[in-house]
C-alpha positions as CSV (number, residue, x, y, z in Angstrom):
1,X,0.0,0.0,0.0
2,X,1.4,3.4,-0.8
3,X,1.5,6.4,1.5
4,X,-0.6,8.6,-0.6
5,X,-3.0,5.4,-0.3
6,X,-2.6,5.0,3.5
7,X,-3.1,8.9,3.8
8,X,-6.2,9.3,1.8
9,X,-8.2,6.7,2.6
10,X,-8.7,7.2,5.8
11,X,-10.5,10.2,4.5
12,X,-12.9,9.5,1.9
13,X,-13.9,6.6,4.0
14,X,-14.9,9.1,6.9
15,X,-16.1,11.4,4.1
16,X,-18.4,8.9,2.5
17,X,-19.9,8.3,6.2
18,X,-20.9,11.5,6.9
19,X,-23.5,13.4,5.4
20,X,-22.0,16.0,2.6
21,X,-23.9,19.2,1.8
22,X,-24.7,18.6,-1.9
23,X,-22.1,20.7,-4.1
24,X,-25.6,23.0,-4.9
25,X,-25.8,24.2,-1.7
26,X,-22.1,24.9,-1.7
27,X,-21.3,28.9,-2.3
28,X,-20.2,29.1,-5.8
29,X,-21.8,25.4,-6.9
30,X,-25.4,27.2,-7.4
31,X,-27.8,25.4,-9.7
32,X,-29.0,28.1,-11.2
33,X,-27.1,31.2,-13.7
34,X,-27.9,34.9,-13.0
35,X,-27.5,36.2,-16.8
36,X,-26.9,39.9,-17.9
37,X,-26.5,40.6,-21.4
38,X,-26.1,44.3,-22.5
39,X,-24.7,46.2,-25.4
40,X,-24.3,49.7,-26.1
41,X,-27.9,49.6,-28.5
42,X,-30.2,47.7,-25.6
43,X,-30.0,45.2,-22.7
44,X,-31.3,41.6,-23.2
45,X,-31.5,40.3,-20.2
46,X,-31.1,41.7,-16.6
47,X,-29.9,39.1,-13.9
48,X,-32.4,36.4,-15.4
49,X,-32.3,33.1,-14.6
50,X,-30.9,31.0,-17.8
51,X,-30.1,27.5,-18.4
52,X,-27.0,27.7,-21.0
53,X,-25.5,30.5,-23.1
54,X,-23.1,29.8,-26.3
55,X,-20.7,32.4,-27.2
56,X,-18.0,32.6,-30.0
57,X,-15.1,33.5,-28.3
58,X,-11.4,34.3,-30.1
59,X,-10.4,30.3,-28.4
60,X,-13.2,29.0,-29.6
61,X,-17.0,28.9,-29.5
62,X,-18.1,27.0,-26.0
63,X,-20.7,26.7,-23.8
64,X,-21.8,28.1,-20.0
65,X,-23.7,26.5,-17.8
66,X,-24.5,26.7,-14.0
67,X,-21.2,25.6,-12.5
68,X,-18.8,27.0,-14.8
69,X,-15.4,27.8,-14.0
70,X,-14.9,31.6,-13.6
71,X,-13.7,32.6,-17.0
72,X,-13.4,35.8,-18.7
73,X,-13.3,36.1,-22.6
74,X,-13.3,38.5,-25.9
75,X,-15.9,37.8,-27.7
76,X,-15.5,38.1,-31.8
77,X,-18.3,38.5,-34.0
78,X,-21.0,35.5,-34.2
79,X,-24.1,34.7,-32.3
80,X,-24.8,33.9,-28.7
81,X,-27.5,31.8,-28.4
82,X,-29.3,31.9,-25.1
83,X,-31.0,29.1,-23.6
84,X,-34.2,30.2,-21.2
85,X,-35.3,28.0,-18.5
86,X,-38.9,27.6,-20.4
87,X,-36.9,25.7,-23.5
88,X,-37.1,28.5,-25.8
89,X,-33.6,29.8,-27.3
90,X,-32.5,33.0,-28.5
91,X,-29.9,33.8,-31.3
92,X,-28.5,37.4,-30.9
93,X,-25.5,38.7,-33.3
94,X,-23.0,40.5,-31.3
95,X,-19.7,42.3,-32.9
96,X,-17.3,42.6,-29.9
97,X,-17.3,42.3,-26.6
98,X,-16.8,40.6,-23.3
99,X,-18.3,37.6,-21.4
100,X,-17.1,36.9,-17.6
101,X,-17.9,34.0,-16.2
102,X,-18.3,34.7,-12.3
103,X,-17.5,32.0,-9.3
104,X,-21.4,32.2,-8.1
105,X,-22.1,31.0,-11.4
106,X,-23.7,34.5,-12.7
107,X,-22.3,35.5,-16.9
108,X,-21.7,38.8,-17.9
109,X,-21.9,39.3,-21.8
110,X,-21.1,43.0,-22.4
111,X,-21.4,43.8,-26.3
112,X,-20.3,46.7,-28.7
113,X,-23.0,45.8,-30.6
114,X,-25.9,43.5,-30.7
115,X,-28.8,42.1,-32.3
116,X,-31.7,39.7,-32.5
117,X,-30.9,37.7,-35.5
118,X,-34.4,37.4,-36.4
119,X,-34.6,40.9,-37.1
120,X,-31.0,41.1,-39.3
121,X,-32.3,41.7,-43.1
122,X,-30.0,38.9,-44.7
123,X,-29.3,41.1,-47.8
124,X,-28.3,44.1,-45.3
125,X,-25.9,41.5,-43.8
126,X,-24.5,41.0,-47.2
127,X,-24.4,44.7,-48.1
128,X,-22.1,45.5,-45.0
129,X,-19.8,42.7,-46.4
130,X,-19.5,44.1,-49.8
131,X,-18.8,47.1,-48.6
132,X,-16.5,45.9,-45.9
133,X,-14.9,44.1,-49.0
134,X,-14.7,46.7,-51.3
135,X,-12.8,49.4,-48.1
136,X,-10.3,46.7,-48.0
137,X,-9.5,46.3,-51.6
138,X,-9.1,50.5,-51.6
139,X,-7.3,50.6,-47.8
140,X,-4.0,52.4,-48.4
141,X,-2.6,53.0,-44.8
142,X,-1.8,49.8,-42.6
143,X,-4.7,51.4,-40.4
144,X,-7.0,51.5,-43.0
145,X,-6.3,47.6,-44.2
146,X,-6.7,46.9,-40.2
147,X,-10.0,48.5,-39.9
148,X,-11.3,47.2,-43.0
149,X,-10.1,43.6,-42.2
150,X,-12.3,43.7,-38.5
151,X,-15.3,44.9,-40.7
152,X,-14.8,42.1,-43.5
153,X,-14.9,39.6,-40.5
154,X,-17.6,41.3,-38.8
155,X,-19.2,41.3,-42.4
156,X,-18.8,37.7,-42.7
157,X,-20.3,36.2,-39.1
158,X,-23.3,39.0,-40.0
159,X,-23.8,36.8,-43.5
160,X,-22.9,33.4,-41.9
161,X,-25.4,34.0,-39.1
162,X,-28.4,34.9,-41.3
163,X,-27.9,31.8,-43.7
């Protein structure tokens, strides 16, 4: 028998004869995620109650749920699609932003810019990326090729999230 064995199993066998508080009633280990989601145009939700929330991050797209380990991320354009507690979902197209991930399991999504994708006019969306396109073919400057290149790929998840 090792030592780490003859150390710690004394203690998950007291452990497992005791009653443990389940992890929910554990600060931090809630069930349940307090959700604010504002941008600069309108705020979506206000400390509701939510049961998942996808956002595309610049490390990937992932998912939150109740639980989460605290996280904070950029957010690059896509959609975050919010989960509600009565099964509905909702899409809504953001450009930038933040999303904070909290140890009491409540999310933070700050936006630049956001919008119900249900209300995004698809051949708006593919306007803005023509002319996104068509600033980058004429950029001069490095700035200008910088600025145009962010609205080309805020052009493109605007198309991508309307098809």
């Amino acid at each position: 028998m090792s030592a780490l064995t003859r150390s710690v199993g004394p203690a998950f066998r007291l452990l497992s004869q005791r009653s443990v508080p389940a992890l929910s009633t554990v600060r931090g280990y809630a069930d349940e995620m307090a959700f604010t989601f504002a941008a600069t145009n309108q705020v979506f939700y206000d400390n509701a109650n939510v049961k998942q929330i996808d956002v595309p991050s610049f490390s990937g797209t992932f998912g939150i749920l109740p639980k989460h380990v605290p996280t904070l991320a950029v957010l690059k354009p896509g959609v975050v699609t919010v989960f509600e507690q009565d099964g509905a979902s909702k899409q809504i197209f953001v450009s930038s932003g933040t999303v904070t991930i909290n140890e009491d399991s409540s999310v933070q999504v700050l936006a630049e810019e956001a919008h119900p994708v249900e209300n995004i006019d698809p051949a708006g969306a593919r306007e803005v990326l023509k002319q996104a396109q068509d600033e980058l073919l004429s950029a001069t400057t490095d700035v200008a090729k910088a600025e145009a290149e962010i609205a080309v790929e805020v052009g493109e998840a605007l198309v991508k999230a309307v098809s």
